[in-house]
N, C-alpha and C positions, 0 to 999 in steps of 0.2 A: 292710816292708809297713805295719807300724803308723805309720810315719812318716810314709808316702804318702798314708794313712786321712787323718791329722788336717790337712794340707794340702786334701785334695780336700773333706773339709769346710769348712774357714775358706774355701776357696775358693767353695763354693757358698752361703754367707753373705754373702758380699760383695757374687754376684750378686744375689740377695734385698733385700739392702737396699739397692743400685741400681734396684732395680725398685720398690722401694716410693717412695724418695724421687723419680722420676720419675714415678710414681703422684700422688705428695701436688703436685707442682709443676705436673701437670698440671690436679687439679683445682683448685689457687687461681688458673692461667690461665681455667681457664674462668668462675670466680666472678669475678671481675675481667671480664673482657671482656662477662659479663651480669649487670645489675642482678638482685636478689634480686627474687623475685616477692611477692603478699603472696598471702595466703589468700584475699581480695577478688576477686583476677585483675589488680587494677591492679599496676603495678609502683611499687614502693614505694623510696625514697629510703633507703640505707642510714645516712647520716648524722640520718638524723630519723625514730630507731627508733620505732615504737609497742608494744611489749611489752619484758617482764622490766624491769629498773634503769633500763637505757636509756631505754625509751621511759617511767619515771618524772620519769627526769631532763628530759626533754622539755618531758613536761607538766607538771612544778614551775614550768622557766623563762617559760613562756607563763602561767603564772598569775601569775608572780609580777610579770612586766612589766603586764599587764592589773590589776591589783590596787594598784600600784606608781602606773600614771599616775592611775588612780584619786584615789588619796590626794595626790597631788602637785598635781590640777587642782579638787578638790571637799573636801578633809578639812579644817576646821580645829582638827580636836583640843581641841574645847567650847572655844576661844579667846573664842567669842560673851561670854562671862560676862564676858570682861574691856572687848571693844571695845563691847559691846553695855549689859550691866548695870552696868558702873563707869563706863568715859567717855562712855556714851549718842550713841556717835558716828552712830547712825544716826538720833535724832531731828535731826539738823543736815543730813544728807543728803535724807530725806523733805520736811522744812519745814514749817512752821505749818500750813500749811493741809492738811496728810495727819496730824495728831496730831503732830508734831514743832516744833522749835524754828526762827527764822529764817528765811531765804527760801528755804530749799531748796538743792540740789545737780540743775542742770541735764543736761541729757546733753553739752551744747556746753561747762558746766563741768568733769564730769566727762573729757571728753578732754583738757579744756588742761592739767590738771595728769598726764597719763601714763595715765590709766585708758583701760583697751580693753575691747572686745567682741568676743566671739565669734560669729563670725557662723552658727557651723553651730548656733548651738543656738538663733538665734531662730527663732521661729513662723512660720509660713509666710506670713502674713498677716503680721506686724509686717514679716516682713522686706521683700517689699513695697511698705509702707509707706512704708520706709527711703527703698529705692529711688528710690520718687515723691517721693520731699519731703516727705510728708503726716503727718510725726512731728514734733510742736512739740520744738524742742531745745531751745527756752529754756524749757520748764517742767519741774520735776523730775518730775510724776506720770509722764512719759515716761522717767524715770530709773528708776520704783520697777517700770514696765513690763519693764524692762529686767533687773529685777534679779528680777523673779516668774520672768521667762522663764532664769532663771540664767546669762544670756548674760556678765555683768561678769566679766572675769577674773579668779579671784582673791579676788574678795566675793561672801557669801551672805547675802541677808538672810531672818529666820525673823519670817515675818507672822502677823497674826494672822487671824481668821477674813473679818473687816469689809477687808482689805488692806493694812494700816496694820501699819510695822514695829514690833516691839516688840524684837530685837536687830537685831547684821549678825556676821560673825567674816571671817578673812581664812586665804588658804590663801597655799603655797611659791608658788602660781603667779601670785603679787600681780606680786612683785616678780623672777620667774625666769621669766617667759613673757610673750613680747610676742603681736601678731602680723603678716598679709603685708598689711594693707594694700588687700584684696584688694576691698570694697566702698567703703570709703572711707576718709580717713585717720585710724587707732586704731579699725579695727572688719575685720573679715578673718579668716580661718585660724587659728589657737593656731600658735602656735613656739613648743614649751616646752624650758626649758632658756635660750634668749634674756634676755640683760637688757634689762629695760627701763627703760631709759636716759632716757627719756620721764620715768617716773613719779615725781613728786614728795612723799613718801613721809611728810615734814615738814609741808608743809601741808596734806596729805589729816587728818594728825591734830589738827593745830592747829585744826585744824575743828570738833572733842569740845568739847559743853558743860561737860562735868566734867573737868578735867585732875589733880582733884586725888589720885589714885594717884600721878603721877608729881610731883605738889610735896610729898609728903609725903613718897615716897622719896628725891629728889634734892634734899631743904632747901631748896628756889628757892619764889621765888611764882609763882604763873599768869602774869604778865605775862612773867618771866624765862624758865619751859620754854615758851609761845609762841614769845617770840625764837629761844630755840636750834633748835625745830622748824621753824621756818621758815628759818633761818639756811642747811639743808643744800643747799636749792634740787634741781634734777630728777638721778635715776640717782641719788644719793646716801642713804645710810642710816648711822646712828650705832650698831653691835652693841656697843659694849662703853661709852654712857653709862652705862647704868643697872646698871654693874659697878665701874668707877673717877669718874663724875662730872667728866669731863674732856670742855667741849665745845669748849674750841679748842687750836688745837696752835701751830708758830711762826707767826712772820709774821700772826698772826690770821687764820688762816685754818681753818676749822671742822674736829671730829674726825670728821665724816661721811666713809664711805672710798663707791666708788661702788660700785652690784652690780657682784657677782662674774659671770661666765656659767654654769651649774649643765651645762654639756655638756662633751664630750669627756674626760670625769673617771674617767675608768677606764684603770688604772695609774697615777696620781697619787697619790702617798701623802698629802698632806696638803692639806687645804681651806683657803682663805679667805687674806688678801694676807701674813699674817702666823703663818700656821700652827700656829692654835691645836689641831687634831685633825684626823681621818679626816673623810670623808663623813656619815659616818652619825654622828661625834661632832657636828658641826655643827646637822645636821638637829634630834638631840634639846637640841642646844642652844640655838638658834631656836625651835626649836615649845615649851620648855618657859617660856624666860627674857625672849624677844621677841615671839613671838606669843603669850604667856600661855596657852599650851594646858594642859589636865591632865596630867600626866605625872610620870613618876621621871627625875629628872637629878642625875648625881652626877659632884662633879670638885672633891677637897678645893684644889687650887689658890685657889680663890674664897675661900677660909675665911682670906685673905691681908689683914689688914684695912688693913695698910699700902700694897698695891699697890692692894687693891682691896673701899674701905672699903664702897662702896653695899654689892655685892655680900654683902660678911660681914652688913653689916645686913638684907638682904633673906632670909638665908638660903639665894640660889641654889646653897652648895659640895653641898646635900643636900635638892632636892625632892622629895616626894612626897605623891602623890594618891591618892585614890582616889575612883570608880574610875580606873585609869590609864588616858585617852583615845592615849596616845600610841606606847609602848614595841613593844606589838604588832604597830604598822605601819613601825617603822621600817627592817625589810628589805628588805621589799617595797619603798618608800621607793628606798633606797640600789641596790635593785638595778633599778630603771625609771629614776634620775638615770643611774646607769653604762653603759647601754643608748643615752642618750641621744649621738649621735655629733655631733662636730663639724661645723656646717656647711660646703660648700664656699661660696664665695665668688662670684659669679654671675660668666657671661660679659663680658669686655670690663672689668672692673671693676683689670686690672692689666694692664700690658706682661710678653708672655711669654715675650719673650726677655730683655728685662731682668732678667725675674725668675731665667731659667736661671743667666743672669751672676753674678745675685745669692747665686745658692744655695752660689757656691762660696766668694763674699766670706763669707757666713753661716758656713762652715765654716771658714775660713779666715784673712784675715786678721783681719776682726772677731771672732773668738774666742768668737761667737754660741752656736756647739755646745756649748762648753764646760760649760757651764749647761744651755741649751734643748737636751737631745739629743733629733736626730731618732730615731723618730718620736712621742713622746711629750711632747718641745719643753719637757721639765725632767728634772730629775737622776732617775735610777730609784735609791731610796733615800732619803736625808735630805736634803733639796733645800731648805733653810734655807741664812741668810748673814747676816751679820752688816751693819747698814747703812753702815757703812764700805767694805767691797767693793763696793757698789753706789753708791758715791756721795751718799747721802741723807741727812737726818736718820731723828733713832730714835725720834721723836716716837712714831708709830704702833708701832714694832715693841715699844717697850718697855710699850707697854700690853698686851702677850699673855704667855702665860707664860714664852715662850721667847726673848722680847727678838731676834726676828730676821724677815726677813720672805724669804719663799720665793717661790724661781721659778716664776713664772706661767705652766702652759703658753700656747700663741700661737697654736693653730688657731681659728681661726673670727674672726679680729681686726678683719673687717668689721664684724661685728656691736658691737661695742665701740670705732667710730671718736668716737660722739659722747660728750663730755662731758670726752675726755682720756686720757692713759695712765698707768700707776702707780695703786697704791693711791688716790691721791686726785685725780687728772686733773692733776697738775700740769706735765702738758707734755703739749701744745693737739693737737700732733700724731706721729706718723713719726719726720718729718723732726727732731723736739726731741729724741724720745728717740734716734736716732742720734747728733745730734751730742754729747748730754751723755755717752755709753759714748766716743763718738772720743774727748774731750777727755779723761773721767777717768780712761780706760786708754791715752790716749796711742796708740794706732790708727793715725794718721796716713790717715786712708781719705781720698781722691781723692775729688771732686765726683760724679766717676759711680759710682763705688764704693757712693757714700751711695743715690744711686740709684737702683739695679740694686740693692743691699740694702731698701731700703723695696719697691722691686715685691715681692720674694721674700717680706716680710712681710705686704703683702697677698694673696700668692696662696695663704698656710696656711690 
């Protein structure tokens, strides 16, 4: 009997907990097949919780992208003191006759060298204007209009009461935000993230009445960093003169590497052609060293005076400010670039069956994958190489700390047709950097192969 007991119990346990776990599996069928309600009565998105952590973590993220483009389209981290109070670059831009120096900086100037406008942030009335023709381009007062209405991308100028500049400072989105075009050509929509390929970065500053910050740190006279600043010509910029003092590399051909694209950078471990740090190493490394912002940057590598003599004389391995304009905005920062998605590439703009073809040559025999892994289109991990695996000189790569230059990822590669490919454009198209991978890995790829491989590169 006793024995019978303890079976007809375990047996009525068993049924118990069959009926609970058909219990519990019927009501996550039913939460599943009906969205959660809110309290409101709306029905509420269970993924974009609004209370407890969750719905913290929500609204961190939303603040932090809103905050984020903020500082990316408007911040220049008191850079003003350096473009404004030392090289007095905006008395060149106003001109003589607005309290500045020279003939001014036109609006019809201002575009031929890369500068754009934002067109959602002119006035209603200016814009217009525009529209009619009724804006003198060839005088700069219509420049300084431009720049009251904050429309310049990229440049702020800080006037004084009378409207006359007294600095200008420069933001991330000078030179990492173009736009569409969409009023006229170099005036339209922000596309930030976009390089602008346009903008000619060297003679915007060879334009400074006072150059003499940078002859005093780089030993040249004014006529000599003139040259070199104009030397770079459009889409190009020099980040690491005013750290080693190297303005040409072989072949004399200038140390200017072109913008980078500041989009699709999320899971990319390292920034920039040659892989000197993260994102956010970057960011504070520009806004501290390049765009003279106030800030703390620190990276004893600099303190290198053999690799990198300016640098040890300038003291960059250890800046700081106060108060620090920069350090606080840098996540925010990092996390509105990473947000930032690769563009798609417009209709009609590749062959899509070629491209299909291609995608398999990509993986295949061209050995594309290898490196660019889909869908990331670089190594997940340490995506460095040494420029002998790639074929090139190490001009550039040896000027970073790591003596190697890393894989680019390749999404959005329309946007970066003009000016060339590689670090420093040195093959015109595609079809150059195809054939120089055929050749130096020996590839053997057939004419269609090349192809049907270049569609597939312009369809990322």
């Amino acid at each position: 009997m006793k024995k019978w007991g303890t079976a007809a119990v375990f047996g009525a346990m068993v049924v118990f907990l069959l009926a609970a776990a058909s219990a519990r599996q019927a009501a996550v069928a039913q939460q599943t097949a009906q969205p959660a309600v809110a309290t409101s009565g709306r029905t509420a998105d269970p993924m974009r919780p609004t209370s407890g952590f969750d719905g913290e973590i929500q609204r961190h993220a939303e603040q932090m992208i809103d905050e984020g483009r903020r500082i990316f389209r408007y911040d220049t981290f008191g850079d003003e003191a350096f473009w404004g109070d030392q090289l007095k670059l905006h008395q060149a831009i106003v001109g003589q006759k607005l309290g500045g120096v020279g003939p001014g900086v036109s609006p019809k100037m201002a575009l031929s060298v890369g500068l754009k406008v934002d067109a959602d942030a002119l006035p209603p009335a200016l814009a217009e204007q525009l529209k009619a023709g009724k804006v003198d381009l060839d005088d700069p007062a219509s420049t300084v209009a431009l720049l009251k209405a904050n429309a310049v991308v990229g440049v702020t100028a800080f006037l004084n009461a009378d409207g006359t500049a007294r600095a200008m400072g420069v933001q991330c989105a000078l030179c990492h935000s173009t736009v569409d075009d969409a009023v006229a050509p170099g005036i339209g929509h922000r596309l930030d993230g976009w390089p602008n390929r346009d903008l000619d970065v060297g003679a915007i500053v060879a334009l400074a009445p006072n150059l003499k910050p940078y002859t005093d740190l780089l030993g040249v006279d004014d006529a000599g960093v003139r040259g070199v600043l104009k030397s770079w010509g459009p889409g190009k910029y020099d980040a690491e003169l005013n750290q080693d003092g190297k303005a040409k590399g072989p072949k004399d051909r200038s140390g200017a590497t072109l913008l980078p694209a500041a989009f699709g950078l999320a899971g990319v471990n390292l920034h920039t052609y040659s892989g000197w740090g993260s994102v956010t190493y970057w960011n504070a490394y520009v806004a501290n060293t390049q765009m003279h912002g106030k800030g703390t940057f620190f990276d004893p590598r600099l303190d290198d005076k053999g690799k990198f003599p300016i640098a040890a004389k300038a003291g960059y391995a250890n800046v700081r400010n106060t108060p620090d304009l920069i350090t606080a905005k840098l996540a925010a920062l990092q996390f509105y670039q990473l947000a930032i998605p690769a563009p798609k590439p417009p209709a009609g703009s590749f062959n899509a069956e070629a491209a299909q073809r291609g995608e398999g040559v990509f993986g295949g025999q061209a050995k594309c994958a290898t490196c660019h892994v889909p869908p990331l289109f670089t190594e997940p991990g340490w995506s460095m190489h040494k420029p002998a695996e790639i074929g090139i000189d190490d001009f550039q790569a040896d000027r970073s700390p790591d003596k190697r230059y890393r894989t680019t990822p390749l999404r959005g590669l329309f946007t970066r047709m003009k000016g060339g490919f590689y670090h420093d454009g040195r093959f015109p198209t595609l079809a150059a950097v195809v054939d120089h991978y055929n050749d130096h890995m020996k590839l053997n790829l057939s004419a269609q192969q090349k192809t049907d491989l270049i569609e597939y590169l312009k369809s990322l």
